[in-house]
PDB file of N, CA, C and O in Angstrom:
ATOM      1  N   UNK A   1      19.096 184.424-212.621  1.00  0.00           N
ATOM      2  CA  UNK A   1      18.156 183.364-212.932  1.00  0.00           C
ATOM      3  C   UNK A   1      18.230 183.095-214.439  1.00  0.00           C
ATOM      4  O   UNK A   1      18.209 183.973-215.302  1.00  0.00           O
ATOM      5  N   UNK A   2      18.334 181.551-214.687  1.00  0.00           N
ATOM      6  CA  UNK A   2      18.538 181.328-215.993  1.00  0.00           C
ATOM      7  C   UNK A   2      17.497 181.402-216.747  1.00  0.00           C
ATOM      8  O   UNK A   2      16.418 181.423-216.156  1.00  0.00           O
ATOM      9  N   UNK A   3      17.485 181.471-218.420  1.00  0.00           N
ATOM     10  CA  UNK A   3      15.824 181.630-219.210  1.00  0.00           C
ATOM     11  C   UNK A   3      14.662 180.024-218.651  1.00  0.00           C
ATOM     12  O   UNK A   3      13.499 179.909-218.266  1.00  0.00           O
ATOM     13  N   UNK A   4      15.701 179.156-218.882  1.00  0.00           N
ATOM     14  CA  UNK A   4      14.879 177.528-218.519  1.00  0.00           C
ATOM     15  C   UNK A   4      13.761 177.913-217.063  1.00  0.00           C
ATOM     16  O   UNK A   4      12.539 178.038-216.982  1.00  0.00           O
ATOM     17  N   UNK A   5      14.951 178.016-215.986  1.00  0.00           N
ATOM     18  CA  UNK A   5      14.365 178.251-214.785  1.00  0.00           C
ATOM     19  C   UNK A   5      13.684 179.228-214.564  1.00  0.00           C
ATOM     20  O   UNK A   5      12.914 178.896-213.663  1.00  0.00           O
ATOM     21  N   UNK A   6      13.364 181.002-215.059  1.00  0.00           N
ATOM     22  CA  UNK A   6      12.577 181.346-215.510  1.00  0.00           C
ATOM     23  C   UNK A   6      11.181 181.231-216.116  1.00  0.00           C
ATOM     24  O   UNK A   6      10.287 181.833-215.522  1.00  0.00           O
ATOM     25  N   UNK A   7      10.909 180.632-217.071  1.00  0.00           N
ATOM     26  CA  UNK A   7      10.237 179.683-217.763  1.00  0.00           C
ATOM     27  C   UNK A   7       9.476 178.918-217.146  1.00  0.00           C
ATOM     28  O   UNK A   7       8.257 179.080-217.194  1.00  0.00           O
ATOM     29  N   UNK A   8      10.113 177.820-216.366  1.00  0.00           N
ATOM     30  CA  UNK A   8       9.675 176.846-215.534  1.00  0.00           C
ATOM     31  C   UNK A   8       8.983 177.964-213.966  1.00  0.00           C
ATOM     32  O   UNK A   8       7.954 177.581-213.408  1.00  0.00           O
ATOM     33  N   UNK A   9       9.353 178.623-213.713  1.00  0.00           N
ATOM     34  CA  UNK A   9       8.861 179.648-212.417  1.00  0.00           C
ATOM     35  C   UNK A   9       7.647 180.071-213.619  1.00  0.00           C
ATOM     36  O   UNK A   9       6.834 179.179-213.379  1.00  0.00           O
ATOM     37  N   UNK A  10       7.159 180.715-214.523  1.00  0.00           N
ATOM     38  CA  UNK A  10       6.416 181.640-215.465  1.00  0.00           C
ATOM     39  C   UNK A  10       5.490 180.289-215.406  1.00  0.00           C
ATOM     40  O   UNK A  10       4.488 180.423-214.703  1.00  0.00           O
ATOM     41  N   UNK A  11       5.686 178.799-216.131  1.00  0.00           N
ATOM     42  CA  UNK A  11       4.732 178.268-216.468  1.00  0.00           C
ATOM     43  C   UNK A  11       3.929 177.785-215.086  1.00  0.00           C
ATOM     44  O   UNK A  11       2.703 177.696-215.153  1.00  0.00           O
ATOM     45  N   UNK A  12       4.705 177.428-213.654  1.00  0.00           N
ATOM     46  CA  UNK A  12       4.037 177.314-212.411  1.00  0.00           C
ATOM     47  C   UNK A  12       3.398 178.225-212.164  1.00  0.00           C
ATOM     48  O   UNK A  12       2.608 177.844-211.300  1.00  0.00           O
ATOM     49  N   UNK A  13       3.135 179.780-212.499  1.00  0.00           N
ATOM     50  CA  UNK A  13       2.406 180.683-211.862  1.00  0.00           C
ATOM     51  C   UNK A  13       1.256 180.536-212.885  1.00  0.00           C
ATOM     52  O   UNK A  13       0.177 180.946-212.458  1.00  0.00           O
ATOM     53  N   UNK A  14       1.250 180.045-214.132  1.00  0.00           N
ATOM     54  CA  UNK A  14       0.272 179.954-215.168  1.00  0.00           C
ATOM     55  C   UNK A  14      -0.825 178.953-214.653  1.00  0.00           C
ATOM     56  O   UNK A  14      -2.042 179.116-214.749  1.00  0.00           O
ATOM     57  N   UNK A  15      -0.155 177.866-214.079  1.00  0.00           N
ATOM     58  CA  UNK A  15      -0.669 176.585-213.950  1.00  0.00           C
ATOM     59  C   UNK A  15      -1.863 177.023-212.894  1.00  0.00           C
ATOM     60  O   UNK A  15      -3.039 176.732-213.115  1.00  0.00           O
ATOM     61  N   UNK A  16      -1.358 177.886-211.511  1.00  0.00           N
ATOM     62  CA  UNK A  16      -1.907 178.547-210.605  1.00  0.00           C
ATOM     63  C   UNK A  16      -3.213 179.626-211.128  1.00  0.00           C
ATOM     64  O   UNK A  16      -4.345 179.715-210.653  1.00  0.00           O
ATOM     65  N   UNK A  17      -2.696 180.262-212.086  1.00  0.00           N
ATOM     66  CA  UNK A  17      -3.612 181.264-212.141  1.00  0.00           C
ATOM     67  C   UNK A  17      -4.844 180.452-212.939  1.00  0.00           C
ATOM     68  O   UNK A  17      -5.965 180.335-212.444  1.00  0.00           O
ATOM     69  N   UNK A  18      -4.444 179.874-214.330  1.00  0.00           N
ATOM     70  CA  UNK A  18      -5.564 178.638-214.588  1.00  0.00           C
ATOM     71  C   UNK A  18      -6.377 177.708-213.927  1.00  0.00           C
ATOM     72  O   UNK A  18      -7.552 177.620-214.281  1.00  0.00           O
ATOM     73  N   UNK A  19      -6.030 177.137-213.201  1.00  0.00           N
ATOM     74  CA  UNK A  19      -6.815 176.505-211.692  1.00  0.00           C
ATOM     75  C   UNK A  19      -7.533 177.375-210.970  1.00  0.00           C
ATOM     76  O   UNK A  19      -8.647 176.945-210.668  1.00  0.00           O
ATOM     77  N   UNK A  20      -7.238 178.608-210.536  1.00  0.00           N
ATOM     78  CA  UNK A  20      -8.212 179.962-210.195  1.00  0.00           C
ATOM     79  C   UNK A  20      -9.300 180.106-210.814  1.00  0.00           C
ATOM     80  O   UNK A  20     -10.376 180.410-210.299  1.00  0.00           O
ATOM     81  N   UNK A  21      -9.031 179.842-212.267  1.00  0.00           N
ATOM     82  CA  UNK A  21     -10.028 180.397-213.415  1.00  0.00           C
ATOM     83  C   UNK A  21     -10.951 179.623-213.804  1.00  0.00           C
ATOM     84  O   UNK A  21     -12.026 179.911-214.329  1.00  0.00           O
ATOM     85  N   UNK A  22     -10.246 178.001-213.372  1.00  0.00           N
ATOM     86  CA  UNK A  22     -11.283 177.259-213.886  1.00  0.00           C
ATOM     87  C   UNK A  22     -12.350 177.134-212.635  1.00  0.00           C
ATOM     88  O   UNK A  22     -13.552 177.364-212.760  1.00  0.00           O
ATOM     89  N   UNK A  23     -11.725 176.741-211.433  1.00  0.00           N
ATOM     90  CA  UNK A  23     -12.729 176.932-210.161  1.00  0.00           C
ATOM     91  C   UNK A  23     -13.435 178.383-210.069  1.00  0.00           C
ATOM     92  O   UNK A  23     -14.333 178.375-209.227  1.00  0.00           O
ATOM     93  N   UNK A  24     -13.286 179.453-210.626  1.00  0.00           N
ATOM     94  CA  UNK A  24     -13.813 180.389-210.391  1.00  0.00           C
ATOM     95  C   UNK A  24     -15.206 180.367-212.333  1.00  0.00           C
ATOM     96  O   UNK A  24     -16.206 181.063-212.508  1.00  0.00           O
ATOM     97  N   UNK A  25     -14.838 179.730-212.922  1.00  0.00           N
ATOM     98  CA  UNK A  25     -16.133 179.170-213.988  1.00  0.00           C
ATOM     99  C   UNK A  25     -16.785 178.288-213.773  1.00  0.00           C
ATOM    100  O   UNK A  25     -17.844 178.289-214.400  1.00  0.00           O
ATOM    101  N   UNK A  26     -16.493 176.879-212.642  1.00  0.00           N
ATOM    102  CA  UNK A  26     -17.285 176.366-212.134  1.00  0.00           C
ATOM    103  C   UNK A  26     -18.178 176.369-211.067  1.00  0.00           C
ATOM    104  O   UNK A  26     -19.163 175.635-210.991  1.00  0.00           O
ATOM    105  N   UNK A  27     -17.607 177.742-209.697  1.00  0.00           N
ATOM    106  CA  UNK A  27     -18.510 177.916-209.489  1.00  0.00           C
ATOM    107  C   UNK A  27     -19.606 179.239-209.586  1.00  0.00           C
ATOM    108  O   UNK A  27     -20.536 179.633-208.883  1.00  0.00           O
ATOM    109  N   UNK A  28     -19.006 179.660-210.767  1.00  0.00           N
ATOM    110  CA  UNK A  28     -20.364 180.389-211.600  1.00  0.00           C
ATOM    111  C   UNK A  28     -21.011 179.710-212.145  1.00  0.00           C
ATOM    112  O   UNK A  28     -22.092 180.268-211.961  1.00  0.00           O
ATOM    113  N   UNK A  29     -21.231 178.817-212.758  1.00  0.00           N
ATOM    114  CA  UNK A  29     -21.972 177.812-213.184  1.00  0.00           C
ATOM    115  C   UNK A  29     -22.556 176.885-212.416  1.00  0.00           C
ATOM    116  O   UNK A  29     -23.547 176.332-212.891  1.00  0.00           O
ATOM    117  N   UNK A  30     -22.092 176.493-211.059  1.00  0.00           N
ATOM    118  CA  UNK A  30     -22.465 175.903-209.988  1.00  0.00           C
ATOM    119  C   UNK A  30     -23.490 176.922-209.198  1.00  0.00           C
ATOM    120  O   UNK A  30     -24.433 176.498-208.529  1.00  0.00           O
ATOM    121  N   UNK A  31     -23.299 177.803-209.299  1.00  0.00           N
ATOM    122  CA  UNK A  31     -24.600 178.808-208.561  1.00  0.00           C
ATOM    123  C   UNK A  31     -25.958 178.925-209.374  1.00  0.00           C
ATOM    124  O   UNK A  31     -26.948 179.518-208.945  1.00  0.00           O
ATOM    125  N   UNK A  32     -25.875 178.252-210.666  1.00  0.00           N
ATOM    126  CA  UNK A  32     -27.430 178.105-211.501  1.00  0.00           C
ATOM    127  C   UNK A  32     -27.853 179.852-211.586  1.00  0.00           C
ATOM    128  O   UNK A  32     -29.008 180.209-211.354  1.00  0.00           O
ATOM    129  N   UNK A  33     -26.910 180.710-211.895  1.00  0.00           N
ATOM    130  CA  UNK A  33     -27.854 181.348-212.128  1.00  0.00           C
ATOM    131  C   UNK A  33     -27.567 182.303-213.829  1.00  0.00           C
ATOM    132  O   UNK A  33     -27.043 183.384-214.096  1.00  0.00           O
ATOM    133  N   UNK A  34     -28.163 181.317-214.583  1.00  0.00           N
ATOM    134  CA  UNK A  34     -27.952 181.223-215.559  1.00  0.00           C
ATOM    135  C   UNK A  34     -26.425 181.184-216.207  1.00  0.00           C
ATOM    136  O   UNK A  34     -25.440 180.892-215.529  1.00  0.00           O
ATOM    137  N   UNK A  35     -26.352 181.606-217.969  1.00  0.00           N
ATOM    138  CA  UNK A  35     -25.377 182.019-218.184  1.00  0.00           C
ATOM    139  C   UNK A  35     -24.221 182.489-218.054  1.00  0.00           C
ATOM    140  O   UNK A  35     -23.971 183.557-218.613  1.00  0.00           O
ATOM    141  N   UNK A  36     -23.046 181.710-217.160  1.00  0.00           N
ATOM    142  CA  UNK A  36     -22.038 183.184-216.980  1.00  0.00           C
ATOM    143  C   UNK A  36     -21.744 184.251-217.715  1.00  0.00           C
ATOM    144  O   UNK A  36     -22.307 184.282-218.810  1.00  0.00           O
ATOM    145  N   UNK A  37     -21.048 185.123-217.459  1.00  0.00           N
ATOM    146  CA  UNK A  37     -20.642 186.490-218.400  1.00  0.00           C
ATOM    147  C   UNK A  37     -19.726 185.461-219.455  1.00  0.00           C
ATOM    148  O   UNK A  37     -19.513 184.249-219.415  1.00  0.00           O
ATOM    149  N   UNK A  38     -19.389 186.305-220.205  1.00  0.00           N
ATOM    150  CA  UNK A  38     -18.353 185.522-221.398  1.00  0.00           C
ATOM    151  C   UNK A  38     -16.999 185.870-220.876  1.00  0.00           C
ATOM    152  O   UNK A  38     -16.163 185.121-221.382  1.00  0.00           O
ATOM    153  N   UNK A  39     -16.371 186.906-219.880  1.00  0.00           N
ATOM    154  CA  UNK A  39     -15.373 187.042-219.205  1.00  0.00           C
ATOM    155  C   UNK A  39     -15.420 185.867-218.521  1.00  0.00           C
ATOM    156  O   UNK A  39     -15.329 184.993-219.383  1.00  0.00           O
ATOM    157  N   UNK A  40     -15.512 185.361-217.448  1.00  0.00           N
ATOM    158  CA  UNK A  40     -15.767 184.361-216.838  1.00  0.00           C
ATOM    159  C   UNK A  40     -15.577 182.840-217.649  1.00  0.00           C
ATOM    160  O   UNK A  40     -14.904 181.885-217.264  1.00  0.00           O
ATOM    161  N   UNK A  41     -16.204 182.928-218.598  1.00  0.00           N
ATOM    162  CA  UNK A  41     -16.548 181.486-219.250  1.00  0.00           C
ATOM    163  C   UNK A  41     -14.938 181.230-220.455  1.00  0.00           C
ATOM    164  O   UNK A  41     -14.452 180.176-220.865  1.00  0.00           O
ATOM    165  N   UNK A  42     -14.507 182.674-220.704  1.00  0.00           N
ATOM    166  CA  UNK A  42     -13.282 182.265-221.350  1.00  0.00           C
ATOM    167  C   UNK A  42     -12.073 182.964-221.089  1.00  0.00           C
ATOM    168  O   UNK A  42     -11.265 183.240-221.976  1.00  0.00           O
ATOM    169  N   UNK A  43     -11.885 183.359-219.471  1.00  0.00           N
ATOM    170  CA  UNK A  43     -10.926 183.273-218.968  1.00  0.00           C
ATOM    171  C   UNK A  43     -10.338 182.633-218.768  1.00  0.00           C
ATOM    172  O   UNK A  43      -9.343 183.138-218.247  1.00  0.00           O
ATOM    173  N   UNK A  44     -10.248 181.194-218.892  1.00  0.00           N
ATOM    174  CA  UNK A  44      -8.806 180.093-218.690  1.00  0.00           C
ATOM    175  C   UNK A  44      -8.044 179.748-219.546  1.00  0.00           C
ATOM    176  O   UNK A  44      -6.955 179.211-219.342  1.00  0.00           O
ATOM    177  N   UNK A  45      -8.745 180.140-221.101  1.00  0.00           N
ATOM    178  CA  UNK A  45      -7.976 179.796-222.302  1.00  0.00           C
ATOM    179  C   UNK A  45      -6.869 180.769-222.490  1.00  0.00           C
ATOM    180  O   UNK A  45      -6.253 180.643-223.547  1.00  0.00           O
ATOM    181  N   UNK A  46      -6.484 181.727-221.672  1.00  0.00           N
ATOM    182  CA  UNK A  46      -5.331 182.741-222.092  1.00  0.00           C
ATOM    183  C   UNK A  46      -3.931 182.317-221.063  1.00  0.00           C
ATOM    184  O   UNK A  46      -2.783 182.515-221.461  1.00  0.00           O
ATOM    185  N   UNK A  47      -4.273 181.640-219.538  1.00  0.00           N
ATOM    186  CA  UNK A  47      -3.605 180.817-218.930  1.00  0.00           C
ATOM    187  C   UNK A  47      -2.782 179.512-219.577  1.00  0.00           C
ATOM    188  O   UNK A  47      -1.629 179.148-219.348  1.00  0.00           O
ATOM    189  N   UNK A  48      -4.038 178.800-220.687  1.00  0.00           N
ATOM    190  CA  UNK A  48      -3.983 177.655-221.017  1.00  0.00           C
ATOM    191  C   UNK A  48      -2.797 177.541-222.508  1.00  0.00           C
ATOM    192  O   UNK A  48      -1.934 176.747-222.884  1.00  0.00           O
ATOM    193  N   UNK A  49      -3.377 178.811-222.992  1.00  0.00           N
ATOM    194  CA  UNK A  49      -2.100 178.970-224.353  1.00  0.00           C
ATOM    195  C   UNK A  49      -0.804 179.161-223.501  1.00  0.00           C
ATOM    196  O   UNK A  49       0.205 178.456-223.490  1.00  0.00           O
ATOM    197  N   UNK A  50      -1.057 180.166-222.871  1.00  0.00           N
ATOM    198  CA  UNK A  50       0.502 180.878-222.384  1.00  0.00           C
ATOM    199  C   UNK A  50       1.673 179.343-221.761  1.00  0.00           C
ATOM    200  O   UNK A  50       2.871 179.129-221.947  1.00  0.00           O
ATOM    201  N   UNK A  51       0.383 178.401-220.849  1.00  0.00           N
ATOM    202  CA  UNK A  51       1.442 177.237-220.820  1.00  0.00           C
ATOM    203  C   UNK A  51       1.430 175.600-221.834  1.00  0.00           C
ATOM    204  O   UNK A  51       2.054 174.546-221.713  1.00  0.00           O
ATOM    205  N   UNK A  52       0.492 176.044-222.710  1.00  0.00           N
ATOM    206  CA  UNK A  52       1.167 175.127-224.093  1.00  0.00           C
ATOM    207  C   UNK A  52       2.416 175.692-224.671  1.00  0.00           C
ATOM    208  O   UNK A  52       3.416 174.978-224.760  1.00  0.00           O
ATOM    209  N   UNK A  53       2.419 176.707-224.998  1.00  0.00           N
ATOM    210  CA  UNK A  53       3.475 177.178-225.184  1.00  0.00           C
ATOM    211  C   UNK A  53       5.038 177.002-224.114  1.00  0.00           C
ATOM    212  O   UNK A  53       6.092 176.481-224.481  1.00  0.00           O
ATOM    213  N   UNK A  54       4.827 177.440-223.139  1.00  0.00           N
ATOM    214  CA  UNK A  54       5.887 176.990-222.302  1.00  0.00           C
ATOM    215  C   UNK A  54       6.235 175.688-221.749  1.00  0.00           C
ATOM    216  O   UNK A  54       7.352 175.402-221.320  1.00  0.00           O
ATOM    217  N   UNK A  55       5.097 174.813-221.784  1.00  0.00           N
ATOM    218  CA  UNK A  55       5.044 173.620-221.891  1.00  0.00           C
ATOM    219  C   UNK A  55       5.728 172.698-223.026  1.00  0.00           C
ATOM    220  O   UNK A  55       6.409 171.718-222.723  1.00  0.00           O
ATOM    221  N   UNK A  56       5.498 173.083-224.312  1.00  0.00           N
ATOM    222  CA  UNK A  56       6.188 172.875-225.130  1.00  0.00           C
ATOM    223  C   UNK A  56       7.494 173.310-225.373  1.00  0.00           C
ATOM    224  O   UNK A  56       7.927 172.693-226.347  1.00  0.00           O
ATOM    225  N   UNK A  57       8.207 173.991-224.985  1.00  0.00           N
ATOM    226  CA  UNK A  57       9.423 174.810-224.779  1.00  0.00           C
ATOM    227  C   UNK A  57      10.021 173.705-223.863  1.00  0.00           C
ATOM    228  O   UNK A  57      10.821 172.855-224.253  1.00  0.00           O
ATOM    229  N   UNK A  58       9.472 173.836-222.427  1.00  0.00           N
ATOM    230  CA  UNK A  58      10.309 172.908-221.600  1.00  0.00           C
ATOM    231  C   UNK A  58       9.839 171.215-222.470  1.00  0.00           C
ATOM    232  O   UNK A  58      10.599 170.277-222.231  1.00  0.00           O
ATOM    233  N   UNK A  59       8.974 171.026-223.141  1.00  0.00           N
ATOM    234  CA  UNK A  59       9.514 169.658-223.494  1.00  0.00           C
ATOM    235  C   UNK A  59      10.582 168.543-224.751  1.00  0.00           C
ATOM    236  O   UNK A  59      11.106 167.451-224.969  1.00  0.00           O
ATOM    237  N   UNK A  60      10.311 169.906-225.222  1.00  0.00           N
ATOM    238  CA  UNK A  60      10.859 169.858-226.379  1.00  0.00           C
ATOM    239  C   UNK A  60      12.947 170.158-226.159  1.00  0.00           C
ATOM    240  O   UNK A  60      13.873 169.675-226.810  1.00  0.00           O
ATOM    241  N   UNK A  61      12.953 171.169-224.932  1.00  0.00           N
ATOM    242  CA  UNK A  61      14.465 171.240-224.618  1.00  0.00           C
ATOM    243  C   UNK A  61      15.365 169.927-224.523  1.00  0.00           C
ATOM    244  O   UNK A  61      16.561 169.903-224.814  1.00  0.00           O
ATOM    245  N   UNK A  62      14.767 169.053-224.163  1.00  0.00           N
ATOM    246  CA  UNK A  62      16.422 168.500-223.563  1.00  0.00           C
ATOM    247  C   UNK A  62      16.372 167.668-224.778  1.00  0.00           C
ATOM    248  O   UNK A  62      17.278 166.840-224.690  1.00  0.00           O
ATOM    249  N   UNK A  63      15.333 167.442-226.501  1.00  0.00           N
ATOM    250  CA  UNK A  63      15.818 166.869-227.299  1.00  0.00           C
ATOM    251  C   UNK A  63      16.847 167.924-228.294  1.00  0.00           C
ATOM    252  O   UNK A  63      17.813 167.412-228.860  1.00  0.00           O
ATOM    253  N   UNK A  64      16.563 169.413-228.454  1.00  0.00           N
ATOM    254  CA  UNK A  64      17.097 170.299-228.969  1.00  0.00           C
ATOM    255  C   UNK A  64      18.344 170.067-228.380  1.00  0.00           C
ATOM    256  O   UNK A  64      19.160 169.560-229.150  1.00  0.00           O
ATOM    257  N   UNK A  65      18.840 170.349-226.922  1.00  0.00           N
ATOM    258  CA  UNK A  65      19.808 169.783-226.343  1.00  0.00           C
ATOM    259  C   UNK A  65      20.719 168.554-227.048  1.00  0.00           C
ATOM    260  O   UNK A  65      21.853 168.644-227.518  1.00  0.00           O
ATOM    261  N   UNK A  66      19.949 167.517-226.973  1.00  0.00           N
ATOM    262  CA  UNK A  66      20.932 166.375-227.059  1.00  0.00           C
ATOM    263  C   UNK A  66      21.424 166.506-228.510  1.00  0.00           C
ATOM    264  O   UNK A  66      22.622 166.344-228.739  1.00  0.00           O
ATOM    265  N   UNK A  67      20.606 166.777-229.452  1.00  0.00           N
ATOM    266  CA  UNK A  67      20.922 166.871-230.709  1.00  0.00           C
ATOM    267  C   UNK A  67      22.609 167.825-231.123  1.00  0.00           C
ATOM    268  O   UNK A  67      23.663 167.419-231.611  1.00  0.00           O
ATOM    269  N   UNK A  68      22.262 168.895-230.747  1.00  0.00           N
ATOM    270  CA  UNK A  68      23.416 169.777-230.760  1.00  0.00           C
ATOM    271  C   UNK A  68      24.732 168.750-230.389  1.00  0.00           C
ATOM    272  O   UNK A  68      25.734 168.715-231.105  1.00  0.00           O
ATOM    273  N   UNK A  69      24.569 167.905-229.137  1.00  0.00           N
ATOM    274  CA  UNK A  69      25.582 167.429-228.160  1.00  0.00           C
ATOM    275  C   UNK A  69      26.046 166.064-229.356  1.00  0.00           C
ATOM    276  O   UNK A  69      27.199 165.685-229.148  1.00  0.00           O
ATOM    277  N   UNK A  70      25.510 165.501-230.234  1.00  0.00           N
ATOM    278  CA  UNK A  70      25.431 164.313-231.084  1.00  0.00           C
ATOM    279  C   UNK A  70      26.474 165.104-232.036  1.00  0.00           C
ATOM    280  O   UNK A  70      27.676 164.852-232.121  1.00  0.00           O
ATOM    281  N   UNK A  71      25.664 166.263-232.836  1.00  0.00           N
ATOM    282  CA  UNK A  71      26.276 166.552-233.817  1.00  0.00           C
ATOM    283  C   UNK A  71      27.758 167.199-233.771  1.00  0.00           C
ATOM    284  O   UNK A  71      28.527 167.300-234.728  1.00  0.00           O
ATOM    285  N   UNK A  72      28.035 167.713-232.117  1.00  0.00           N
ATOM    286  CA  UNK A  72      29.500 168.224-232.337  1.00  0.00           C
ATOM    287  C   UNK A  72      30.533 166.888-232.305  1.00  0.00           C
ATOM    288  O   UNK A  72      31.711 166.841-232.661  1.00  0.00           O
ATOM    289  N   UNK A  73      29.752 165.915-231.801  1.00  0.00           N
ATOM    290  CA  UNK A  73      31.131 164.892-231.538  1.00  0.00           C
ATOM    291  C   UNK A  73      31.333 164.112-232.724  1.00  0.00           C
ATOM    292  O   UNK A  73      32.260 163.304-232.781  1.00  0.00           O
TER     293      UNK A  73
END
């Protein structure tokens, strides 16, 4: 398995586990009973870096790409 496709498998399981996290803070907050814990309330932001980051990786590739491909010819 290549690093790209790697990557792209890593940032889909991110995407998954963030969507968990956020439905699982809304409905702690949807049950009214008060405050959630602070686990709860900022569990999605560690999902959310991990795929800016890989997000940015895969978007930023295919200009890193072309560039290289410009400058050898």
């Amino acid at each position: 398995m290549s690093r790209n496709s790697w990557i792209r498998q890593f940032h889909r399981w991110m995407s998954v586990l963030f969507t968990v996290t956020v439905i699982a803070n809304l409905v702690q907050i949807g049950m009214g009973r008060g405050n959630p814990p602070n686990l709860v309330t900022y569990s999605p932001l560690l999902p959310l870096a991990v795929m800016f980051f890989t997000g940015a990786y895969m978007f930023l590739l295919p200009y890193v790409g072309t560039r290289n491909k410009t400058t050898s010819a």
